[in-house]
Backbone as CSV, one residue per row, in Angstrom:
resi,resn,N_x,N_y,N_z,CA_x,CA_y,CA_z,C_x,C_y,C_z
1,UNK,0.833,-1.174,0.000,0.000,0.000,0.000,0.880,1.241,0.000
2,UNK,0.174,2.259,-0.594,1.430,3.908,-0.078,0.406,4.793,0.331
3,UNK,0.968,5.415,1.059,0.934,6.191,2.078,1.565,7.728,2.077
4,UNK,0.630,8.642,1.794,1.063,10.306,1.422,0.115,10.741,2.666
5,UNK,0.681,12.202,3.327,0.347,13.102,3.894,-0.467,14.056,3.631
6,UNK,-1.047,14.845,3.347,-1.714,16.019,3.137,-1.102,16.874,4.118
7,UNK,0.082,17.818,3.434,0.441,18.320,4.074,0.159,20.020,4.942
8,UNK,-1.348,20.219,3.966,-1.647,21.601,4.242,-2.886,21.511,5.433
9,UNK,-3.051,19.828,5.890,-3.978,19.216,6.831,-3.499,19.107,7.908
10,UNK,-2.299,18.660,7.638,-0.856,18.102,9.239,-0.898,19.288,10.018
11,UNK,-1.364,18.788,11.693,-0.897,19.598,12.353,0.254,19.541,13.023
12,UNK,0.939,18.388,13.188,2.165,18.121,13.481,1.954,17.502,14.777
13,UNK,0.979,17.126,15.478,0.618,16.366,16.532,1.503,15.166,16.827
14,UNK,2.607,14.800,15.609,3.146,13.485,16.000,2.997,11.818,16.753
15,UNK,1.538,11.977,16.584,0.448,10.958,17.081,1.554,9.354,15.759
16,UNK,1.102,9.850,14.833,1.598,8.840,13.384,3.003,8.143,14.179
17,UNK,3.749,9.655,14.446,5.438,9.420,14.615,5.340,8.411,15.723
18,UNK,4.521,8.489,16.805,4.588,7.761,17.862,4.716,5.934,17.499
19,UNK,3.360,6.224,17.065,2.718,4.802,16.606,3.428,3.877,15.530
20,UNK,4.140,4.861,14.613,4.652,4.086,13.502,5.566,4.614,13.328
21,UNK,6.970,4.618,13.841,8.117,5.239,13.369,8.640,4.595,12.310
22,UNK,8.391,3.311,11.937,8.971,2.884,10.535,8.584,3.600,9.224
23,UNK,7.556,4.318,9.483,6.420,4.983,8.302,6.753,6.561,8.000
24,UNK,6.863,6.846,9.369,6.621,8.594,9.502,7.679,8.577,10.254
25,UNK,8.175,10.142,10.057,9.065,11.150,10.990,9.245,12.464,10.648
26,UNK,8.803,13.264,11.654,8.721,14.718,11.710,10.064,15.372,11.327
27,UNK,9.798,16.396,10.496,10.360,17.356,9.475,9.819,18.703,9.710
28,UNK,10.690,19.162,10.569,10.528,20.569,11.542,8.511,20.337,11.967
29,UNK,8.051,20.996,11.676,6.651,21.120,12.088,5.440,20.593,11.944
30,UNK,6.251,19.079,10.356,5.332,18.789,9.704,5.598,17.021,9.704
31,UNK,4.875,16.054,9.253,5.682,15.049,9.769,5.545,14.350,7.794
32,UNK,6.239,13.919,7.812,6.573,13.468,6.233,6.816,11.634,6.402
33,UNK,6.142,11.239,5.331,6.387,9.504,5.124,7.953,9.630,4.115
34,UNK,8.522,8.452,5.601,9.731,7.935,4.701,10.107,7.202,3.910
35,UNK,8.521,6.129,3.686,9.205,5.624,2.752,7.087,5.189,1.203
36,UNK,7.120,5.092,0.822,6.083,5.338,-0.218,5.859,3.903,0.106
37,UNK,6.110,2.878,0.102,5.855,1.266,-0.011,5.344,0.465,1.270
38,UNK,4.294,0.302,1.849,4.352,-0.415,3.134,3.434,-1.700,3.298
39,UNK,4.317,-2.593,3.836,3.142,-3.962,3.738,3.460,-4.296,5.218
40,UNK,2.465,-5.887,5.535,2.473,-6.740,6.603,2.221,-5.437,7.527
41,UNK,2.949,-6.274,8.948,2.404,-5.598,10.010,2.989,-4.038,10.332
42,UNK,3.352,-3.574,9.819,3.518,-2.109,9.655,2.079,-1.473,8.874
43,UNK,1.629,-1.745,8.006,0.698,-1.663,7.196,-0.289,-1.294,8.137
44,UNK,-0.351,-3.088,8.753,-1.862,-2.939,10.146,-1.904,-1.324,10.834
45,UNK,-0.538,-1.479,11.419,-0.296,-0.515,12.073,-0.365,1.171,11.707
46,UNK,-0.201,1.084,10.349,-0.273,2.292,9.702,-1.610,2.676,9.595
47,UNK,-2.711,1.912,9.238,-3.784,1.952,8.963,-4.709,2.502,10.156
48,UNK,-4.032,2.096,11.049,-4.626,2.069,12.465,-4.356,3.758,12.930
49,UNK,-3.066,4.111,12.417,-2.883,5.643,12.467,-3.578,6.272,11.843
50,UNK,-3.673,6.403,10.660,-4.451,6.893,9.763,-5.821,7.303,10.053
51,UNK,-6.685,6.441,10.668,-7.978,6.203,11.328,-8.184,7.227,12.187
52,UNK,-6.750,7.241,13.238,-7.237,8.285,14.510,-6.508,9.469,14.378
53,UNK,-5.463,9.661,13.258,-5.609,10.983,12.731,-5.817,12.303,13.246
54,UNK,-6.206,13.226,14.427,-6.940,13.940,13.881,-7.125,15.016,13.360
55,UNK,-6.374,15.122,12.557,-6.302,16.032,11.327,-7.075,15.618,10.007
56,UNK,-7.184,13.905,10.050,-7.098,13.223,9.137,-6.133,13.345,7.850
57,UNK,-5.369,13.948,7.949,-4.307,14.586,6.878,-3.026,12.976,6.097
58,UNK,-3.467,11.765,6.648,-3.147,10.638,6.194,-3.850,9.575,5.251
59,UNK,-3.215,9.753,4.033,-4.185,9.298,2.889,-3.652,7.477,2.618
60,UNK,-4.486,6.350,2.189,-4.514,5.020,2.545,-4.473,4.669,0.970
61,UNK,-3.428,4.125,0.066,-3.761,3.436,-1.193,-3.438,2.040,-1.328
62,UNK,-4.727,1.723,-1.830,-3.990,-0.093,-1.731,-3.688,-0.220,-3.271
C-alpha cells in the first residue's frame, strides 16, 4: 500500500510518529512519510494511524 500526507492538513501532533516510526518522521513542524511502499504488520499498524488521525491529513492506497 502507499501512504502520502496532506500536508496543508498536518498539524504536526506526532500521534503517526509515535505509533509508527517505521512509516513517519517529523520534518521541523510537519511530519513526512519515509518511505512510499508499506506492507504486513507495519501496514496494520499504519492503517490504524491513519484512522485516529486527527487532522485526518493521512491518505490510505492499496
Amino acid at each position: 500500500m502507499r501512504v502520502t500526507i496532506d500536508e496543508d492538513s498536518c498539524i504536526g501532533c506526532g500521534l503517526c510518529v509515535e505509533e509508527c516510526p517505521e512509516v513517519f518522521e517529523m520534518d521541523d513542524d510537519k511530519v513526512r512519510v519515509k518511505t512510499g511502499g508499506v506492507a504486513g504488520d507495519v501496514a496494520d499498524s499504519c492503517k490504524g494511524v491513519a484512522e485516529n488521525c486527527p487532522a485526518e491529513a493521512i491518505q490510505i492506497e492499496n
